[in-house]
Structure formats: C-alpha cells, structure tokens
C-alpha positions in Angstrom: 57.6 -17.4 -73.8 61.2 -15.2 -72.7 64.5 -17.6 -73.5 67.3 -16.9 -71.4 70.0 -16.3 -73.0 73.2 -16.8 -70.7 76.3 -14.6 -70.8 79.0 -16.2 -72.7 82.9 -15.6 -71.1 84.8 -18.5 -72.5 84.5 -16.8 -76.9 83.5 -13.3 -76.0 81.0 -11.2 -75.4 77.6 -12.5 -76.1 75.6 -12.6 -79.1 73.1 -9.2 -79.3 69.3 -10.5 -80.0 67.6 -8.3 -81.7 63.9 -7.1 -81.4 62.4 -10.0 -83.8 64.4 -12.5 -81.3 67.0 -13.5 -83.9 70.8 -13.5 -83.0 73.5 -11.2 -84.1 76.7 -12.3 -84.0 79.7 -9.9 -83.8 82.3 -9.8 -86.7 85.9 -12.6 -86.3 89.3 -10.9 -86.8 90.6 -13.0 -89.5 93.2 -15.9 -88.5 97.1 -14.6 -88.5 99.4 -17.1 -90.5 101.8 -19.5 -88.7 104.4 -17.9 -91.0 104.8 -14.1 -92.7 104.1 -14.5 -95.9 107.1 -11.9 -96.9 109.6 -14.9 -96.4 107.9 -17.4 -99.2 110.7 -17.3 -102.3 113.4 -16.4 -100.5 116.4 -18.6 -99.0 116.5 -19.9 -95.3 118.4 -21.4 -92.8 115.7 -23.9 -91.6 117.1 -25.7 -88.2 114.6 -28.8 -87.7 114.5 -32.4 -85.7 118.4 -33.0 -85.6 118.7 -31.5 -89.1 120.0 -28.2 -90.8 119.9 -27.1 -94.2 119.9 -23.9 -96.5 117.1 -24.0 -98.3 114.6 -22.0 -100.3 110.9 -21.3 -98.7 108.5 -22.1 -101.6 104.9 -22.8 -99.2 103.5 -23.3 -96.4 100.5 -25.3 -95.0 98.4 -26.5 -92.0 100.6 -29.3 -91.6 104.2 -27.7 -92.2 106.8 -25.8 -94.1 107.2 -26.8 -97.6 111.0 -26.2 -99.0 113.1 -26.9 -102.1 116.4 -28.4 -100.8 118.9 -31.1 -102.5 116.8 -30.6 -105.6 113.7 -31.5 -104.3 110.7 -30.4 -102.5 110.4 -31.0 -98.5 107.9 -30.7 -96.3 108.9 -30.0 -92.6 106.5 -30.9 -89.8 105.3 -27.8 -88.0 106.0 -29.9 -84.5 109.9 -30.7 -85.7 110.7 -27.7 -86.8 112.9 -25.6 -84.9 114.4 -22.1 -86.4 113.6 -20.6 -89.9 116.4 -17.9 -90.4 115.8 -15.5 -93.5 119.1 -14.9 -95.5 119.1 -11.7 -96.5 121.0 -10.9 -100.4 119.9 -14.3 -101.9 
C-alpha cells in the first residue's frame, strides 16, 4: 500500500521519505533571543508602562526583562515594556 504524502507550505518544505518509508526531517535554525545577550550586566535606560528608570540589566526570560533598580530586583512584562537604551561607560 503507497501513502500520500501531501506537500507541506504552511512550515516548509516537506519532510524527505526515504527508501525504507521512514521520514527525514530537515534541520531547525535555532530560536534568536528577544534580547542580545551582550546588554545583560550593564546599565539601561528602560522606558516601560508610564514608567522610567536607570537601571542595571541582570536577566531575561520568556515572560520579561529582569532588572536591579531601587535596590531591588524587577521584572518588566515583555508586553509593557517600551525602550531598553544601553548606557554606554557605566
């Protein structure tokens, strides 16, 4: 018995079968961060909901920005957040 094996648009091209009838699926890129990695440590101007503060970029996560300001650490909301400005010399 033949399967039919459709043409897939909507992820890419479509798997290649090979002669035993198993799939081969191509190689993923790896995901890009939300956020270069360079700027972790380093001071920020971080613009946000109807905030503003200088603070320093210790992490980030799936669910936001975290940052040390006031003495303690903060984590911004990826859908509040508005600018992140590097400050250069700190």
């Amino acid at each position: 018995m033949a399967e039919d094996i459709g043409t897939y648009t909507s992820n890419g091209p479509a798997p290649m079968v090979t002669p035993d009838g198993s799939y081969q699926l191509t190689a993923r890129r790896p995901g890009r961060e939300l956020f270069p990695s360079s700027w972790l440590r380093h001071r920020a101007r971080v613009m946000y909901g109807d905030g503003q503060d200088l603070c320093g970029v210790l992490e980030f996560c799936s669910v936001g920005l975290i940052v040390q300001a006031n003495g303690s650490k903060n984590l911004i909301a990826w859908d509040t957040l508005q600018v992140v400005e590097l400050i250069e010399g700190y």
